[in-house]
C-alpha positions, 0 to 999 in steps of 0.5 A: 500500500502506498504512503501519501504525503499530505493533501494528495488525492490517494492513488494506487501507485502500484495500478500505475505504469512507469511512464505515469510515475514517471511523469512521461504520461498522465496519471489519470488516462495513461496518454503521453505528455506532449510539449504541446499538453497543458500538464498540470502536477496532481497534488503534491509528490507521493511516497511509495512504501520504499521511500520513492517520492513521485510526482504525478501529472495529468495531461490537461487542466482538466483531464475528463479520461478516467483509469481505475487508478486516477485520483478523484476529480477535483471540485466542480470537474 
């Protein structure tokens, strides 16, 4: 089970692929972060049970494509 720093929305990192925890792609859908995406950070870094901090990112403001292991939308989206 993963260790959440705080104020992060809670996410299974282990349901997450090395490009989303990379933040090669987006952690809400899985598509690849372009130059051209609006990628915004999602919260604050997280911590994996190993002590790996990590930085998620979403490919849009408002990223409307949904995986199982997305944190929940924010307010209003």
């Amino acid at each position: 089970m993963a260790v959440l720093l705080r104020k992060t929305p809670a996410v299974d990192l282990r349901c997450l692929s090395e490009r989303q925890l990379t933040g090669m792609a987006c952690a809400v859908c899985g598509a690849a972060l372009r130059s051209t995406d609006r990628p915004r950070a999602l919260g604050e870094p997280v911590r994996d049970e190993y002590g790996h901090v990590f930085q998620l990112w979403a490919c849009a403001p408002l990223c409307r494509r949904r995986t199982p292991a997305a944190p929940p939308p924010p307010q209003g989206a």
